[in-house]
C-alpha positions in Angstrom: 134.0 -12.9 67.3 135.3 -16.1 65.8 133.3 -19.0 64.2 132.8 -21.9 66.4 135.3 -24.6 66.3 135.0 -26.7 63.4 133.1 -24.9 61.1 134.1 -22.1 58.8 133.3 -19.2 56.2 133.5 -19.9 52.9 134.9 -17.0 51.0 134.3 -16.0 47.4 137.4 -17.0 46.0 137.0 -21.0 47.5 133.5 -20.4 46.4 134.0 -20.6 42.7 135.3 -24.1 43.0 132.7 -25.2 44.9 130.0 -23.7 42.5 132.4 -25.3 39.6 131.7 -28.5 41.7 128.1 -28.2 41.9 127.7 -27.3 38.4 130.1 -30.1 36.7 128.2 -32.7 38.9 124.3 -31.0 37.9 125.7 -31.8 34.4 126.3 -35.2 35.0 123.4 -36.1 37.0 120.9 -34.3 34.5 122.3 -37.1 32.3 121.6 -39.7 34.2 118.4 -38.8 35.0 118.9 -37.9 38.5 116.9 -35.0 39.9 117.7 -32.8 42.9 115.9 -32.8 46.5 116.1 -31.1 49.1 115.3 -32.0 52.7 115.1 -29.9 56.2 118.6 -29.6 58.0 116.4 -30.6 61.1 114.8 -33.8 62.0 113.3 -36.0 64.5 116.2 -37.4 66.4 114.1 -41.4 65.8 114.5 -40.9 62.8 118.7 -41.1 62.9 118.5 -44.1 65.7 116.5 -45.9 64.0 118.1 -46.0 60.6 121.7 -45.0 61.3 121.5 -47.5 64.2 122.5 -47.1 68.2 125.9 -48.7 68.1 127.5 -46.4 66.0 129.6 -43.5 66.9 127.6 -41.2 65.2 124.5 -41.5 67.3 126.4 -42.4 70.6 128.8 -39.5 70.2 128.7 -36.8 67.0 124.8 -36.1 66.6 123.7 -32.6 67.6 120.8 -32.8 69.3 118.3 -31.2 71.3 114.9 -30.5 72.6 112.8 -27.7 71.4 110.1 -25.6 72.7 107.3 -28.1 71.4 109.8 -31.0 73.8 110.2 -32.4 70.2 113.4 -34.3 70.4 115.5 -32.6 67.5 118.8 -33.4 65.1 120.3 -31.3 62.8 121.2 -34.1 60.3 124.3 -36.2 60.5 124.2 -37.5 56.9 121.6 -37.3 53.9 120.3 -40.8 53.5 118.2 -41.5 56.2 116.4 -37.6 55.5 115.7 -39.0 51.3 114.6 -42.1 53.1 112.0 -40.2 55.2 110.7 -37.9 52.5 110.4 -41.0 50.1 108.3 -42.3 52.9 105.6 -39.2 53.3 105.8 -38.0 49.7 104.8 -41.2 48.6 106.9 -41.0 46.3 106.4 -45.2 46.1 103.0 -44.8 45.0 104.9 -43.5 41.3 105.7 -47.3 40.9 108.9 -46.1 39.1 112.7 -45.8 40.2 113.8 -42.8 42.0 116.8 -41.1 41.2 117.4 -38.5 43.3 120.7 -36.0 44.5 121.1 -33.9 47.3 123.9 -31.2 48.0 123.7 -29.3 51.6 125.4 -29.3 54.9 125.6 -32.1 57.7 126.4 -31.6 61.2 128.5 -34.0 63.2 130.7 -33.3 66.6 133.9 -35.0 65.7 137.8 -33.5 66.1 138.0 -31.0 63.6 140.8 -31.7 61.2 141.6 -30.3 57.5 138.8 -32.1 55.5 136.5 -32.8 58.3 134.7 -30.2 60.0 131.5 -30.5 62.4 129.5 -28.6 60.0 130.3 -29.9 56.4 128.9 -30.6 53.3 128.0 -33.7 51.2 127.0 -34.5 47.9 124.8 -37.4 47.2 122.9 -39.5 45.5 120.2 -42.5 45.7 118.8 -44.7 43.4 115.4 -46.2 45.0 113.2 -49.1 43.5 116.0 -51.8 42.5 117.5 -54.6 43.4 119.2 -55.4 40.3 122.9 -55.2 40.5 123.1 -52.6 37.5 122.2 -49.9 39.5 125.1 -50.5 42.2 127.3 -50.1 39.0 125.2 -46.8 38.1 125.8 -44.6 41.1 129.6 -45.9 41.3 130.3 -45.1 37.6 128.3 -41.1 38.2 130.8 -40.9 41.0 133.7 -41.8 39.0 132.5 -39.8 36.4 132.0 -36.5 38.5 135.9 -37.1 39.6 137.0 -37.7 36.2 135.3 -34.3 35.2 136.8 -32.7 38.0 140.1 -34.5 36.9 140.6 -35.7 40.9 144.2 -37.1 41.5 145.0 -40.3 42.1 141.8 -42.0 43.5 141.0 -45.7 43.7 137.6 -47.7 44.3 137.6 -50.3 47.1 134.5 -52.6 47.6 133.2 -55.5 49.5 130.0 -57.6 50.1 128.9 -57.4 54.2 125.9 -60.1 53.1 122.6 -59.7 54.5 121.4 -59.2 58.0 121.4 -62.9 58.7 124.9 -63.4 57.0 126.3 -60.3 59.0 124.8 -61.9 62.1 126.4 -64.9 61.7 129.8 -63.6 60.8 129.4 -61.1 63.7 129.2 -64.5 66.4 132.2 -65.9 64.2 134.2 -62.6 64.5 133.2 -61.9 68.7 134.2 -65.5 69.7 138.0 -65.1 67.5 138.6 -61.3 68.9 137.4 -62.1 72.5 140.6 -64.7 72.9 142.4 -61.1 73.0 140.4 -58.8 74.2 143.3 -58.1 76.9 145.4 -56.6 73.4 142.6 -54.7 71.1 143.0 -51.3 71.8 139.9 -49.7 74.1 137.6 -48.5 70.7 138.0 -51.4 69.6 137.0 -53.0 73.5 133.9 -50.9 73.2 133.0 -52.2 69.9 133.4 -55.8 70.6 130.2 -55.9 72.5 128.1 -53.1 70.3 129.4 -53.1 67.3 131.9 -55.4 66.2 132.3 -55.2 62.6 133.7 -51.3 63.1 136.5 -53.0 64.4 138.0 -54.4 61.2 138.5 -50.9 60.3 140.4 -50.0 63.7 143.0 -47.5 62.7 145.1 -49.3 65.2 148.0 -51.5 64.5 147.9 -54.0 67.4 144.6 -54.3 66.4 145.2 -54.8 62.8 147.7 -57.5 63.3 145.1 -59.7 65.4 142.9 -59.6 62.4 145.1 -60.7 59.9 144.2 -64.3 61.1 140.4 -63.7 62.3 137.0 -65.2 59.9 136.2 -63.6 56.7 132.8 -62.0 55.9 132.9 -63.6 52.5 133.1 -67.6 54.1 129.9 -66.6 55.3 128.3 -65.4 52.2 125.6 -67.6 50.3 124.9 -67.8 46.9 122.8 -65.0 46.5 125.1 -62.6 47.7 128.1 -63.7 46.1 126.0 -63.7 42.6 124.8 -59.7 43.4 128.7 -59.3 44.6 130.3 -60.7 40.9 127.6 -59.1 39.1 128.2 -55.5 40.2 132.0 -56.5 39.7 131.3 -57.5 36.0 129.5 -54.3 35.6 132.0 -51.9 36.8 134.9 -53.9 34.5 132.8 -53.5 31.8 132.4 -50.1 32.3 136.6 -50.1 32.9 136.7 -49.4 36.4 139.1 -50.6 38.0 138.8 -51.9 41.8 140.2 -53.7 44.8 138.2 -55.9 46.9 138.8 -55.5 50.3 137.3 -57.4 52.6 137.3 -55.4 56.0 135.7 -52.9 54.2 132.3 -52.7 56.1 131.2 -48.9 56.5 129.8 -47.2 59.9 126.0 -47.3 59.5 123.9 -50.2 60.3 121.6 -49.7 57.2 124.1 -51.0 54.7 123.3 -54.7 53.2 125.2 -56.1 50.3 127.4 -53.5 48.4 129.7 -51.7 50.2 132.0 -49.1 48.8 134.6 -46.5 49.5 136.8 -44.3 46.9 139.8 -43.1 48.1 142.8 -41.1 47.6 146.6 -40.9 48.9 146.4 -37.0 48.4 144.8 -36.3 51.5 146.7 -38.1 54.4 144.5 -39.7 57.3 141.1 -38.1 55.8 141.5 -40.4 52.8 137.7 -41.5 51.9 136.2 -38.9 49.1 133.1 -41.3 48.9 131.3 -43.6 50.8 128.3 -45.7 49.4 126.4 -48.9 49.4 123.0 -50.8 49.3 120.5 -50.1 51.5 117.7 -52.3 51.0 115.7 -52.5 54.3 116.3 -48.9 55.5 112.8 -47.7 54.0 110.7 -50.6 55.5 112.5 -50.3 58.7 111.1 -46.6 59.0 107.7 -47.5 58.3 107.5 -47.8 54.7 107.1 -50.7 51.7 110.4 -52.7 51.4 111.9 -50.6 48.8 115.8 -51.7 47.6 118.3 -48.7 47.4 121.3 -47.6 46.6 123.5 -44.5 47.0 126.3 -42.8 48.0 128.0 -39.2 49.4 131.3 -37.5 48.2 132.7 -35.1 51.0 132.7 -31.7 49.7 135.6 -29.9 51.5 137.5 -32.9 51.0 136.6 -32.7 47.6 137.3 -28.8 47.6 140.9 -29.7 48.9 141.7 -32.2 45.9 140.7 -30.4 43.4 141.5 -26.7 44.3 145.0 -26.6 42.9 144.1 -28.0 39.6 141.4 -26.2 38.5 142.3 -22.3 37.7 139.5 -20.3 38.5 139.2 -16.4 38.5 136.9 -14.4 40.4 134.1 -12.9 38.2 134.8 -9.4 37.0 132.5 -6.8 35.9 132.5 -5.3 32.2 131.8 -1.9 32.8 132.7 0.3 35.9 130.1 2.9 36.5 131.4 6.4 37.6 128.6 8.9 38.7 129.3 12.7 40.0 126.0 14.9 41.1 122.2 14.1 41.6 121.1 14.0 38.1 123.3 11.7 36.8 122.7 9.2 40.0 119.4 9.5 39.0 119.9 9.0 35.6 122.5 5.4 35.9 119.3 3.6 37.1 117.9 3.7 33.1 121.4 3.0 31.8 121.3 -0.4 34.9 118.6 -1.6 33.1 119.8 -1.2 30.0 122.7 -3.3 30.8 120.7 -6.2 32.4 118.7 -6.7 29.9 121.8 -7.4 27.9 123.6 -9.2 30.2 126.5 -7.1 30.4 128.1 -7.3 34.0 128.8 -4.3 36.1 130.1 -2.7 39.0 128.2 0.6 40.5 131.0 2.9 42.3 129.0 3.4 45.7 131.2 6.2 47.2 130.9 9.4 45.4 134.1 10.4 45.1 136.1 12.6 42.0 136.0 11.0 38.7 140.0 10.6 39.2 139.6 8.5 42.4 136.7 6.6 41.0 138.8 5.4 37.8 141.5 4.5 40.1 138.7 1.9 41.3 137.8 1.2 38.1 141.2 -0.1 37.2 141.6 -1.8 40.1 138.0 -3.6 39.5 139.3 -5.4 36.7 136.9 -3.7 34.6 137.7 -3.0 30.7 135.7 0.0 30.5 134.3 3.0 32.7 131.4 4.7 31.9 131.5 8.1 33.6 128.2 9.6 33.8 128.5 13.8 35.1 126.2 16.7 35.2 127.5 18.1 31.7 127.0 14.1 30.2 123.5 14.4 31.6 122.7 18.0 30.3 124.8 17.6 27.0 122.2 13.3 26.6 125.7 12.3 26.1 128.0 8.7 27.9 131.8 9.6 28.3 133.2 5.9 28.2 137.4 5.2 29.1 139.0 2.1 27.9 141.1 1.1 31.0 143.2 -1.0 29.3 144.5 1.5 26.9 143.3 4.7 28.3 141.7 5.8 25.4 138.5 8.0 26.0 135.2 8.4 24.0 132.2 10.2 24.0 128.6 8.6 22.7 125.1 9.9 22.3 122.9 8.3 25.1 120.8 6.8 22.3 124.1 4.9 21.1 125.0 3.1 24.0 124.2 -0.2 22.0 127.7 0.5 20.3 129.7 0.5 23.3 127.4 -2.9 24.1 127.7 -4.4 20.7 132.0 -3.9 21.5 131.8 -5.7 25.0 129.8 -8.4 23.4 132.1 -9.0 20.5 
């Protein structure tokens, strides 16, 4: 049996970066205030067409979806917004009349072509600030994402952002941009054919080159901009120079979900050929009035974990956790007997290893060696008879004897 195409185990060795990951970033967060939530893998299937919108790919072809026994019409979730959108919603979480800062980490499901950083079941970390409009807090969630690279000392990664206006400003630009690209429709390639009539503005990010060249000359977003975005725009600009981050402004920079207003943001890096975004945000100020609740402004964004995983995993050295003691038992009393001698070490946070195969001492301190242990307690009829702990430093292959009762003294040596 083999796992389905495009997913994957995670072993333990690839799982200590990811729980060096998850740790650097709680640290971070716990900073800044944010606080973790967690939200059901599964949804209603409304709740992904009405926020992530109908004219994306994501909807039209990557969502897994089905219908249960109940005939409910099910998702397993695509991405994390539109799920912190929803439980903001039937918490009530607005009735706290305060800014929410909140972070999720867990797995999303999409059926794309599996490459290396992009699987149909991966993960995301992410974060949303709900409750303001003010400019700061576009600057906010970029900085935590630069700082969670910085910690993680990323390679070579570069912030692009843009302003894609408000609904009215994108509508407008979106006439503008239909009546230039539908002179050559005969020459965009046939994504970008598809998109002219559902979702245009996905096709200033066409990875194709005919494409790209007929856009060098078509109406820029920003002409259509009005004061008020163009003041939110330099504002969130100021605050991320004054916080020294550097940035390009890139104006065909418009991200794949129809909930995004405003800010618009990608990090990138050259490490990781075609898959090159490590984080995609933006402002999402209508999303929680368009699902039924007060108008709410937001702001947030995801990093790709196994993209993430594949940046960092040759710069951070990370070994496999090894136990302290190796525990060696022959015969029935003194099986019986380790279980006190377990709990003794627990309770002192000494780590251990339990030899689960009952073989001769000899074979069992081969193991212990192997384990990466520094000592092995061997515990024998004659130790259990005699209240005594014969203890064997691997390292040196010296050999002791202690008094049950003095067990703290081998402890006391590990510790130290």
């Amino acid at each position: 049996m083999q796992p389905l195409r495009g997913t994957k185990d995670i072993l333990s060795d690839e799982i200590l970066i990811w729980q060096h990951i998850y740790s650097k970033a709680l640290k971070i967060l716990t900073l800044s205030n944010y606080h973790e939530i967690r939200t059901p893998i599964l949804e209603s299937t409304t709740l992904f067409t009405r926020s992530i919108g109908n004219g994306t790919d994501i909807v039209n072809k990557e969502m897994y979806s089905f219908r249960d026994q109940g005939l409910r019409e099910i998702t397993l979730r695509p991405e994390g917004t539109a799920s912190i959108a929803r439980a903001f919603i039937s918490n009530k979480l607005g009735q706290e009349n305060r800014i929410q800062r909140l972070w999720y980490c867990g797995p999303m499901f999409r059926y794309e072509r599996p490459q290396n950083g992009r699987q149909r079941q991966f993960h995301q970390l992410g974060i949303e600030c709900i409750g303001s409009f003010n400019p700061m807090a576009d600057a906010e969630v970029i900085r935590i994402a630069y700082s969670i690279l910085k910690a993680l000392k990323c390679p070579d990664y570069q912030l692009e952002i843009n302003s894609i206006g408000n609904t009215l400003e994108r509508n407008n630009y979106k006439k503008a941009l239909v009546e230039y690209l539908y002179k050559y429709k005969d020459d965009l390639d046939t994504d970008s054919l598809k998109r002219l009539q559902i979702n245009p503005l996905r096709i200033l990010d066409s990875k194709n080159q005919k494409t790209q060249e007929i856009l060098c000359n078509a109406p820029l977003l920003a002409s259509f901009l009005q004061k008020p975005s163009k003041k939110h725009f330099y504002n969130v600009c100021d605050y991320l120079a004054c916080s020294n981050i550097g940035y390009t402004i890139n104006q065909k920079l418009v991200r794949g979900l129809d909930y995004y207003n405003y800010t618009a943001f990608e990090i990138k890096t050259r490490s990781l050929g075609s898959q090159d975004t490590i984080c995609g945000g933006g402002r999402y100020d209508s999303l929680i009035q368009q699902l039924g609740g007060q108008e709410t402004p937001s702001v947030g964004w995801a990093i790709g974990l196994e993209r993430l995983v594949l940046l960092v995993k040759n710069i951070i050295a990370l070994k496999e956790n090894q136990p302290s003691i190796y525990l060696a038992t022959q015969g029935t009393l003194a099986q019986k007997k380790i279980w006190t001698i377990i709990s003794i070490l627990e309770k002192n946070l000494i780590s251990f290893e339990l030899d689960l195969n009952g073989n001769t001492f000899q074979k069992q301190l081969k193991k212990a060696s192997k384990s990466g242990a520094k000592v092995c307690l061997l515990l024998g009829e004659d130790e259990v008879h005699n209240n005594i702990i014969t203890i064997k430093w691997l390292k040196d292959g010296a050999q002791e004897q202690l008094k049950y009762n003095n067990l703290s003294t081998l402890i006391n040596k590990l510790k130290s």
